[in-house]
C-alpha positions as CSV (number, residue, x, y, z in Angstrom):
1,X,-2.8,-46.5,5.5
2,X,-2.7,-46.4,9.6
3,X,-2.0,-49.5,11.3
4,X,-2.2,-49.5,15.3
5,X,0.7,-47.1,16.6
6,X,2.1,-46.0,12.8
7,X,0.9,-44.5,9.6
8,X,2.1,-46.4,7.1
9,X,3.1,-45.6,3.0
10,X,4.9,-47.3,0.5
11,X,8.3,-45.9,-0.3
12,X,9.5,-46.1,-4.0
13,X,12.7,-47.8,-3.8
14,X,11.6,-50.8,-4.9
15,X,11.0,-49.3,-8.6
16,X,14.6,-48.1,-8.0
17,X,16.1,-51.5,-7.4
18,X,14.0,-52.4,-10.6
19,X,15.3,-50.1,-12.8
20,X,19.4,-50.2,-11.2
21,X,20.9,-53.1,-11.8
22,X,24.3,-51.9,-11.6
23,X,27.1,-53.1,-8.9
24,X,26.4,-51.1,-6.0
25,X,30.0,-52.0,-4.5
26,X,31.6,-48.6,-3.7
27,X,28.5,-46.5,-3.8
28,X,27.8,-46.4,-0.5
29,X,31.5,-45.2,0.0
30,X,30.8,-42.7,-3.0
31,X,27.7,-41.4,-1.0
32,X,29.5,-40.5,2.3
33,X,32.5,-39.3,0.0
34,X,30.6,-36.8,-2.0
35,X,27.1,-36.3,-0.6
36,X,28.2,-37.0,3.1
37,X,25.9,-39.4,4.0
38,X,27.7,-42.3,4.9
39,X,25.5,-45.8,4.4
40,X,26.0,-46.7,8.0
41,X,25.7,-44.1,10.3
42,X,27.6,-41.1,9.6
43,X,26.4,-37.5,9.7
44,X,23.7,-36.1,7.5
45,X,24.6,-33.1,5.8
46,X,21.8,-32.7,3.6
47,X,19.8,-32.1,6.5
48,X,22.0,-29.7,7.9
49,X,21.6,-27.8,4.8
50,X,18.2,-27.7,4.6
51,X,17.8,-26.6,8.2
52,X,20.2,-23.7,7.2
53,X,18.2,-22.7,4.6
54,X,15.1,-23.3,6.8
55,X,16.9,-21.0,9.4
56,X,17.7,-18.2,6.8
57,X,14.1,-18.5,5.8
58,X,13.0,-17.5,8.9
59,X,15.8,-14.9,9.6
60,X,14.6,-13.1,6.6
61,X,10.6,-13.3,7.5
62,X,11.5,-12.0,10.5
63,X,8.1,-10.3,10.7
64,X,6.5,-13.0,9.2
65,X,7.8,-15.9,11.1
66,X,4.1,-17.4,11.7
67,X,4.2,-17.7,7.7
68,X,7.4,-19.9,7.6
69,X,6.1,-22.8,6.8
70,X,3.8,-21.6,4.1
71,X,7.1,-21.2,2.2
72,X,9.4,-24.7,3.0
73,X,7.8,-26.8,0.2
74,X,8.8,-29.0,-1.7
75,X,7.3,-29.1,-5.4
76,X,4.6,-26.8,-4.1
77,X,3.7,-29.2,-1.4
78,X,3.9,-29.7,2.7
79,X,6.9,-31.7,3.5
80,X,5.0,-34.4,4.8
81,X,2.6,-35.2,1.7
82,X,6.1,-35.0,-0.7
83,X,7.9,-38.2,1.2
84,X,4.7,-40.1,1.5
85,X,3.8,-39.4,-1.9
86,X,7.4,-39.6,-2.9
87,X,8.3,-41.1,-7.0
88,X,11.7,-41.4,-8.3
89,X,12.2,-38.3,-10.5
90,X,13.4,-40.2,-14.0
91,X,13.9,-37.1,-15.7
92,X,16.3,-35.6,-13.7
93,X,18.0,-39.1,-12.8
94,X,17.7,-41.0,-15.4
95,X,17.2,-45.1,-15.0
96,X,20.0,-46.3,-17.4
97,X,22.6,-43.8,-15.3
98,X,25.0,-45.9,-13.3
99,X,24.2,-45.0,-9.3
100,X,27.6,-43.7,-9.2
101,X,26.4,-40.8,-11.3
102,X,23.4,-40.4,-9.8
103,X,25.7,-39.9,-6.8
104,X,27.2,-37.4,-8.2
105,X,24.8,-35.5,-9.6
106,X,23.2,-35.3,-6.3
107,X,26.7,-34.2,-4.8
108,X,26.9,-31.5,-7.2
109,X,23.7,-29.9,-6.9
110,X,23.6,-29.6,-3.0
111,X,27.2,-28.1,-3.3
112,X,26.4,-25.8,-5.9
113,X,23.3,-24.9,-3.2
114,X,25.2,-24.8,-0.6
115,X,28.0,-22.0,-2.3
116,X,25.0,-19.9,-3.1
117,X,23.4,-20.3,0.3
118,X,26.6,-19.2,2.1
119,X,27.6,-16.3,-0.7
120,X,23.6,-15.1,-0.3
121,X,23.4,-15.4,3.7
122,X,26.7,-13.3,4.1
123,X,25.5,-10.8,1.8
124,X,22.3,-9.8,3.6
125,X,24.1,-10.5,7.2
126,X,26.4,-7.3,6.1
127,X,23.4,-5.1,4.7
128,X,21.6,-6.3,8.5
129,X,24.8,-5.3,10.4
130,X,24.7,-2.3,8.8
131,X,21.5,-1.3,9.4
132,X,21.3,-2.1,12.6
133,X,24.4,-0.1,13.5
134,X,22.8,2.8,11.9
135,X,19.5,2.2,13.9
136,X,22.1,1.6,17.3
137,X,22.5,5.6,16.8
138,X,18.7,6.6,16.6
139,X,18.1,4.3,20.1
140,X,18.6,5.5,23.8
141,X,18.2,8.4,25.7
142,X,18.9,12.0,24.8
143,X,22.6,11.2,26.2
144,X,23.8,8.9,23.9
145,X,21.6,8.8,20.4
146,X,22.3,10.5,17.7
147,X,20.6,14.4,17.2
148,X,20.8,14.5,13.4
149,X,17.2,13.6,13.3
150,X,16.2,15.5,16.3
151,X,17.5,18.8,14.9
152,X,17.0,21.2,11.8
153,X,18.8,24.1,10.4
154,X,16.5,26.2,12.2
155,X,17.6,25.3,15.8
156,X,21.3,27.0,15.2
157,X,23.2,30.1,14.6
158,X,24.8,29.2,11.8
159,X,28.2,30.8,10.1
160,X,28.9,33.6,13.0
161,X,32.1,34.5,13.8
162,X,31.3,35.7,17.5
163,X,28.1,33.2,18.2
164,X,27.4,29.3,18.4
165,X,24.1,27.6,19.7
166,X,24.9,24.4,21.6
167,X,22.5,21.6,22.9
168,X,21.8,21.5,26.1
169,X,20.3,18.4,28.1
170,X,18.1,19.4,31.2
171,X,16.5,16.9,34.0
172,X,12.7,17.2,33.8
173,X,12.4,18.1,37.5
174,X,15.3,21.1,36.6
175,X,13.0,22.8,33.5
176,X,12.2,25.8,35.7
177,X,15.4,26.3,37.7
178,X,17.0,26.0,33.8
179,X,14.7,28.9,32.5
180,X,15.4,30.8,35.5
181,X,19.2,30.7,35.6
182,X,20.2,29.8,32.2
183,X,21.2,33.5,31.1
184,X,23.4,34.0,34.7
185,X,25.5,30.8,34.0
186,X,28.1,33.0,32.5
187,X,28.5,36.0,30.8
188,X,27.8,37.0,27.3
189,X,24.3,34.6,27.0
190,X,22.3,35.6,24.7
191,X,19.1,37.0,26.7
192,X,15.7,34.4,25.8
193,X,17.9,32.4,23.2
194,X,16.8,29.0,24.9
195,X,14.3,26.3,23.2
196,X,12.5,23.3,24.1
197,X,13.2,20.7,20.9
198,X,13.3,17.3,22.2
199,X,12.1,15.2,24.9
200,X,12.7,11.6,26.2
201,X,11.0,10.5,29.5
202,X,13.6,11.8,31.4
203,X,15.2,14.3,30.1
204,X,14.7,17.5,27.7
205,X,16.9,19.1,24.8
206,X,17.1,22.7,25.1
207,X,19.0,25.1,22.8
208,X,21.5,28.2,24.3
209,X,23.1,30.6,22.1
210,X,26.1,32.3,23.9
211,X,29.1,34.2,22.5
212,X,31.8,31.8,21.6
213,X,34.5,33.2,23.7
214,X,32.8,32.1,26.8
215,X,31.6,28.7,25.7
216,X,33.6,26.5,28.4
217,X,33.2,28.6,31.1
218,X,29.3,27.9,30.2
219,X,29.6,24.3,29.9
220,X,31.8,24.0,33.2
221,X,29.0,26.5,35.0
222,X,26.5,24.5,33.4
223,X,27.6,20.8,34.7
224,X,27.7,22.5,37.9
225,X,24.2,22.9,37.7
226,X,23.6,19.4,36.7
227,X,22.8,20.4,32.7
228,X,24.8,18.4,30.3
229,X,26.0,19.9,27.3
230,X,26.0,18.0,24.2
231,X,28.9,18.2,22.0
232,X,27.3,18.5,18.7
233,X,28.3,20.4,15.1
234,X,25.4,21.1,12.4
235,X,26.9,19.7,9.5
236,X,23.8,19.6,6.7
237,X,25.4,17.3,4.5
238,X,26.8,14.6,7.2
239,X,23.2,14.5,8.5
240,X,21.6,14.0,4.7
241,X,24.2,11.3,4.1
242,X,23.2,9.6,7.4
243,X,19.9,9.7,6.4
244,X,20.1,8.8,3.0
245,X,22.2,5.7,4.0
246,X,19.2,4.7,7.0
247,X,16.9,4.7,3.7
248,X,18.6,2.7,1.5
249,X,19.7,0.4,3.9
250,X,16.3,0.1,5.1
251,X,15.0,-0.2,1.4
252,X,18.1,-3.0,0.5
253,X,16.2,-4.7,3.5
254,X,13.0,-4.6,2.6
255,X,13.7,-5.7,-1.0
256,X,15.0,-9.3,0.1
257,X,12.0,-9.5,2.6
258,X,10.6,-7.3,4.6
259,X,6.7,-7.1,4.8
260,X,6.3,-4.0,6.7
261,X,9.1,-1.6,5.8
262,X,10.5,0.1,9.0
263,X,9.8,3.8,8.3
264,X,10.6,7.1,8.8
265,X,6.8,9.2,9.5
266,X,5.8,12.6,9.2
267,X,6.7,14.7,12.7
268,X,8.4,11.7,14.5
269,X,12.4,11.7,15.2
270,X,12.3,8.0,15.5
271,X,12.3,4.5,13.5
272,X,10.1,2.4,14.4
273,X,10.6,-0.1,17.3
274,X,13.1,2.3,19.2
275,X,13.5,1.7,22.9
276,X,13.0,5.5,23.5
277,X,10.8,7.8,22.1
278,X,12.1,11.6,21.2
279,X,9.2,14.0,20.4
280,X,10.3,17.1,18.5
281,X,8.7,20.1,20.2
282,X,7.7,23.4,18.6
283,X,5.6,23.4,15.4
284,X,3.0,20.0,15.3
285,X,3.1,20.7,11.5
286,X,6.8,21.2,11.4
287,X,7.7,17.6,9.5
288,X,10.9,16.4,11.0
289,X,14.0,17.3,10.1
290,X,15.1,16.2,6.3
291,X,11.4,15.0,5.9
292,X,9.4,15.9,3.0
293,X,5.4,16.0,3.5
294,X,5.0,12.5,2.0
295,X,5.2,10.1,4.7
296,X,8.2,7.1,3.6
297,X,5.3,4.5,4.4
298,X,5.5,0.4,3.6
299,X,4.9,-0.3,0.2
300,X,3.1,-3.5,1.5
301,X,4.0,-6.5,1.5
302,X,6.7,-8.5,-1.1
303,X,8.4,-11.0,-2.0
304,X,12.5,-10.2,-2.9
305,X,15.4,-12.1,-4.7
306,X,16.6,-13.6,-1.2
307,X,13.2,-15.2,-0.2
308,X,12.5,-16.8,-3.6
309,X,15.6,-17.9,-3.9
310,X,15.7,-19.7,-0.6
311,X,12.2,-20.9,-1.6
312,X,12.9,-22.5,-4.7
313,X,16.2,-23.9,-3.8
314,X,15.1,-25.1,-0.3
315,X,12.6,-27.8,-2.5
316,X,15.6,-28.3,-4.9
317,X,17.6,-29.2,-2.0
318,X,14.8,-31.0,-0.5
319,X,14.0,-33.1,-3.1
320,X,17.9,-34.2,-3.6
321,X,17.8,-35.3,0.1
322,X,15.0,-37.7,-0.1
323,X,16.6,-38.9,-3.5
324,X,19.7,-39.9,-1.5
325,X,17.4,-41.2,1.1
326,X,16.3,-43.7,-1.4
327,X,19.5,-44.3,-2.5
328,X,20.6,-45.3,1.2
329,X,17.8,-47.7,1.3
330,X,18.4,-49.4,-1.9
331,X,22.3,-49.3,-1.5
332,X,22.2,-50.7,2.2
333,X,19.4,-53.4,1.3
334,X,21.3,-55.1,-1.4
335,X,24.5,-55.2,0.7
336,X,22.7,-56.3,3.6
337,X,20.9,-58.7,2.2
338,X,22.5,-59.7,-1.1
339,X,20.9,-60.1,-5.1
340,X,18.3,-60.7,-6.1
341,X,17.1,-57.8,-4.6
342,X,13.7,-58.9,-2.9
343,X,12.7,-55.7,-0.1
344,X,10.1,-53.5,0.3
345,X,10.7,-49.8,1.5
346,X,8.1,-48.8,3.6
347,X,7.5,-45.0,5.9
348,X,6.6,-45.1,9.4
349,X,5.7,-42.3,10.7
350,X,4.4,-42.8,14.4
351,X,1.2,-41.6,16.0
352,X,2.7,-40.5,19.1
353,X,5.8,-40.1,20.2
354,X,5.5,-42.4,22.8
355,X,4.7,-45.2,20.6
356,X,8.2,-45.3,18.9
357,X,9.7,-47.5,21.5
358,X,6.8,-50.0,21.6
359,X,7.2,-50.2,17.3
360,X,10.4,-51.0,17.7
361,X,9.9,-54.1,19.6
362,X,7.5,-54.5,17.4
363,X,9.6,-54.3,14.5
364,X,12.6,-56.0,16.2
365,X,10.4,-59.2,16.6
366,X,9.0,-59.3,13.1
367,X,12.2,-59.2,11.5
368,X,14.6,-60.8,14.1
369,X,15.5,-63.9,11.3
370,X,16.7,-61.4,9.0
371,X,19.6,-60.7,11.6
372,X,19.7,-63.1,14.8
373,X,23.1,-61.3,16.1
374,X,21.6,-57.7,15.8
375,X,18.5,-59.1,17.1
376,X,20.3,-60.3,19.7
377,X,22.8,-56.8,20.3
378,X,19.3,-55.2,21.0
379,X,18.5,-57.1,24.1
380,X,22.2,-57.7,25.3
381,X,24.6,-54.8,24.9
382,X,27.2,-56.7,25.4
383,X,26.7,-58.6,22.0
384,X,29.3,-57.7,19.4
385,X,27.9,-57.3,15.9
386,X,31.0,-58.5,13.6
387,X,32.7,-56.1,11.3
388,X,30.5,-53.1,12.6
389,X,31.7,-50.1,14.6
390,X,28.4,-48.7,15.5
391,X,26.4,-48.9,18.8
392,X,23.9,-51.4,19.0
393,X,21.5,-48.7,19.5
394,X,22.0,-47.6,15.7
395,X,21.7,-51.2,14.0
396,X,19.0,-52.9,13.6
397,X,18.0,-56.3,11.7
398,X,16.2,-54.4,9.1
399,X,17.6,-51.8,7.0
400,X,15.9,-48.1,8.7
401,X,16.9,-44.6,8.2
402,X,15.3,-41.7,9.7
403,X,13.9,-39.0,7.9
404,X,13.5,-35.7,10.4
405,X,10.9,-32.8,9.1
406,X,11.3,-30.7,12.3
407,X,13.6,-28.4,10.6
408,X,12.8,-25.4,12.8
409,X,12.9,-27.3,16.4
């Protein structure tokens, strides 16, 4: 139902105040000591951990995040349509339970949630560090990223006891002053030994093979000259285990969430996304180094353990919230206003944002005889209300807590 500046929906704790009639002295104590909602004011836990978990939803679709809210539902609905079509669930808490245990019931699921949530988040954290140091080493220029993926076997004179091949970076404005005096730098250079591999838009990687004996008197010639040599050793199997750990790492990833896998492809030195480009030279058909012809493409999208996890237990721990909600309401309505119990619980959810203020006057003047002194605190600051240490601005004559759905804002 819409009425002027609110829509407006019945909220079940009514059937709850039916079915409870147990002494509700000390629950609302129970509720801030277990749950950590306290009746009056305190801060709201439970919706810190379901931001959280909306937040680690969203760090785990992180090429998804337009589809975020297609997976924080509760019971396979939007938010919105579960609290205004909210029921007490009587088969989880049972009616003839005394509130104390429903309390605690309550306080042990979201705990239980919560030691999951943090165990879970920490464990993908590491496997994101990790990758992303890996990936660190595959970014930049030609001066500071890694070469295991730029090089193969090929490029080096390997296992000579009088020759080494070293790496050699060369300004793209120098390429011909490079070809013309490479051989001259110093003695003992092997005659046409030099090779294009690598470029990045400012620089290129050539390779040099040179008698080992003279190898710093080349690289101090050589920096003369403005060509940087690049301390690097061909070892076959520290590059395969660097690579091997890239792909699993990147698989690990993709298997919690990951909709397009971040791949290795056929003739490109790079992962995808890197700042800097490095095009192997030679061969086009040469695949790049430890590649096989098959291309390690996304498997397409899927959904892993992480993200159904934090789907499932984000409406757990949802549901549980608006539970306590209820809870609150009925707790702080019979010792407000005493037994019987004779309230209605009612959701107001307004049009606009600017007509909140104007419904609370409203609301202030409808119910200003169930509480002349907080009426009263509203208009006058200066008006004490008795036995309550809480700003005026968060009592008012009628029992209202708020219930916030912007969980990503």
């Amino acid at each position: 139902m819409q009425i002027g500046m609110a829509r407006r929906c019945r909220f079940p704790a009514k059937r709850l105040a039916e079915t409870k009639r147990t002494p509700v002295a000390g629950v609302g104590q129970r509720i801030g000591k277990q749950v950590g909602f306290c009746i009056l004011g305190e801060a709201d836990i439970g919706l810190f951990l379901i931001k959280r978990m909306a937040q680690s939803v969203v760090e785990v679709m992180e090429d998804s995040k337009g589809k975020v809210h297609e997976n924080l539902l509760a019971n396979g609905v939007d938010l919105t349509s579960f609290v205004t079509h909210f029921e007490w669930d009587m088969a989880k808490y049972p009616a003839k339970q005394p509130l104390v245990s429903v309390v605690d019931t309550l306080a042990k699921q979201l705990a239980q949630i919560e030691t999951d949530l943090k165990s879970r988040t920490a464990a993908y954290s590491v496997l994101k560090a990790n990758l992303e140091n890996l990936e660190k080493k595959s970014k930049g220029n030609l001066f500071t990223r890694t070469l295991s993926d730029i090089v193969s076997k090929e490029d080096f004179v390997l296992d000579s006891e009088y020759l080494i091949t070293l790496l050699v970076i060369v300004p793209k404005s120098s390429y011909a002053q490079w070809q013309k005096t490479y051989e001259s730098l110093s003695d003992m250079v092997v005659p046409r030994s030099t090779k294009l591999i690598a470029e990045d838009n400012e620089a290129g990687l050539f390779t040099v093979t040179l008698f080992r004996k003279v190898t710093e008197d080349f690289k101090v010639k050589a920096k003369e000259n403005k060509f940087i040599v690049r301390e690097f050793y061909y070892d076959e199997k520290e590059i395969k285990r660097e690579r091997e750990e890239m792909t699993r790492l990147l698989s690990d990833k993709k298997q919690q969430y990951q909709t397009s896998c971040v791949a290795l492809k056929k003739g490109s030195a790079t992962y995808r996304d890197h700042k800097v480009k490095v095009t192997p030279l030679g061969n086009p058909a040469r695949p790049a180094a430890g590649q096989t012809d098959r291309d390690r493409e996304s498997e397409g999208e899927g959904e892993g353990p992480l993200l159904r996890w934090l789907k499932v237990n984000f409406s757990e721990a949802f549901i549980a919230w608006i539970h306590i909600k209820a809870l609150r309401v009925f707790v702080e309505s019979v010792l407000r206003y005493g037994l019987p119990v004779n309230f209605q619980a009612v959701l107001l959810q307004p049009q606009k944002k600017s007509a909140t203020k104007r419904l609370r006057e409203v609301l202030n003047s409808v119910f200003r005889h169930l509480d002349e002194v907080a009426a009263a605190s509203i208009l006058d600051a200066s008006v004490e209300i008795p036995g309550l240490q809480l700003s005026n601005q968060d009592y008012f004559p009628y029992v209202y807590f708020h219930i916030d759905l912007s969980l990503l804002d």
